[in-house]
C-alpha positions in Angstrom: 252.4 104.6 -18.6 254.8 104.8 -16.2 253.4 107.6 -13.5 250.0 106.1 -14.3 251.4 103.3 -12.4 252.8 105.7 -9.6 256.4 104.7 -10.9 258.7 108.2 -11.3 260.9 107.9 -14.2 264.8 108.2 -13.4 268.0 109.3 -14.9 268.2 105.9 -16.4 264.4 105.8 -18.0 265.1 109.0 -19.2 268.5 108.5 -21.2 266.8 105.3 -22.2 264.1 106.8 -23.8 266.4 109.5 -25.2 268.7 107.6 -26.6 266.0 105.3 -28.2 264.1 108.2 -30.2 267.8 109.4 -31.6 268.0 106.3 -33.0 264.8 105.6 -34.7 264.3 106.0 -38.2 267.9 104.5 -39.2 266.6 101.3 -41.2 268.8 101.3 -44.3 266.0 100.5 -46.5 264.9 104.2 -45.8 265.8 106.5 -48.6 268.3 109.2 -47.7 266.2 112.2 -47.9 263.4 110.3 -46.1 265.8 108.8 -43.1 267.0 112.3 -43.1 264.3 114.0 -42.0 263.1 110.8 -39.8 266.1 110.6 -37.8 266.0 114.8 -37.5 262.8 114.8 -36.0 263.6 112.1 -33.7 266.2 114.0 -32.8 264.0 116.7 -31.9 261.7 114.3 -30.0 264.8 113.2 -27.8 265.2 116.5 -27.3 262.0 117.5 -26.0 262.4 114.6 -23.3 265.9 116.1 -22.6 264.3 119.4 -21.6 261.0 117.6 -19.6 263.4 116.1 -17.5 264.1 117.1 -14.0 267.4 119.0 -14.2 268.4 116.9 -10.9 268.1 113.6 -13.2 270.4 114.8 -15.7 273.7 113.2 -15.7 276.9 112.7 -18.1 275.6 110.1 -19.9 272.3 111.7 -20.4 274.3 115.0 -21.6 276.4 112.5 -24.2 273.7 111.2 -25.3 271.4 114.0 -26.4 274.7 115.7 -27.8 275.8 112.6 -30.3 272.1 112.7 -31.1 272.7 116.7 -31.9 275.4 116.2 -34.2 274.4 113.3 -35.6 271.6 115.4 -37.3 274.6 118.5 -38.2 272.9 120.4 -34.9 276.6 121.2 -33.4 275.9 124.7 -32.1 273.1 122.8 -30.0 275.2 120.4 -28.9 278.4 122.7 -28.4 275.0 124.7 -26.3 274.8 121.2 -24.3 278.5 121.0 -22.9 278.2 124.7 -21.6 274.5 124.5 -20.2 276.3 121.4 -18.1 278.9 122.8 -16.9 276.2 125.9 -15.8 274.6 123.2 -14.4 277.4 122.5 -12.0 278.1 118.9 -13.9 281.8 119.1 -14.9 282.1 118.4 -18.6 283.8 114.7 -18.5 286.0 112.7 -21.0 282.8 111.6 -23.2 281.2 114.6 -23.6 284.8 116.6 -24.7 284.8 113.5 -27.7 281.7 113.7 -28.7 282.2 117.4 -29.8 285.5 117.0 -30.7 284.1 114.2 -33.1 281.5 116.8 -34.3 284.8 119.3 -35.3 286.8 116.6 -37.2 283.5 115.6 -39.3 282.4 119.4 -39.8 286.0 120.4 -40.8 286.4 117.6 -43.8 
């Protein structure tokens, strides 16, 4: 919709959309197996936008982002994957990013 209108999509309509296809499928009148598998492939629908994005749009937030929506869905090798592809990237791993897989350790370790 967007380009058919000659508008580019940014950083921000990018984490945006991101952001809203990891969260989709969390109505708690879902079943668990069901939101399960919802939420997992929304994941994977954020995650395809992740990779169509221009790799000059991505930022921190975007990085946070698609890695909470990672381990959200147990996917922490991806998201561990994430923190080093940015720092190949030449975007310094910041404060959120270190939490957000540190979060992933304390929940995987219980």
């Amino acid at each position: 919709m967007m380009r058919e209108d000659d508008v580019n999509p940014n950083t921000i309509s990018y984490t945006t959309l991101i952001n809203a296809a990891r969260h989709q499928g969390t109505d708690s009148s879902v079943c668990v197996s069901a939101q399960t598998l919802s939420v997992s492939l929304h994941v994977t629908l954020a995650l395809a936008v992740f990779r169509r994005m221009p790799q000059a749009a991505r930022n921190h937030q975007t990085y946070t982002v698609m890695m909470q929506g990672l381990i959200r869905v147990g996917r922490r090798e991806e998201a561990l994957s994430m923190l080093n592809e940015a720092a190949a990237q030449g975007l310094k791993p910041n404060d959120h990013m270190f939490r957000s897989h540190s979060a992933s350790e304390s929940t995987h370790t219980r």
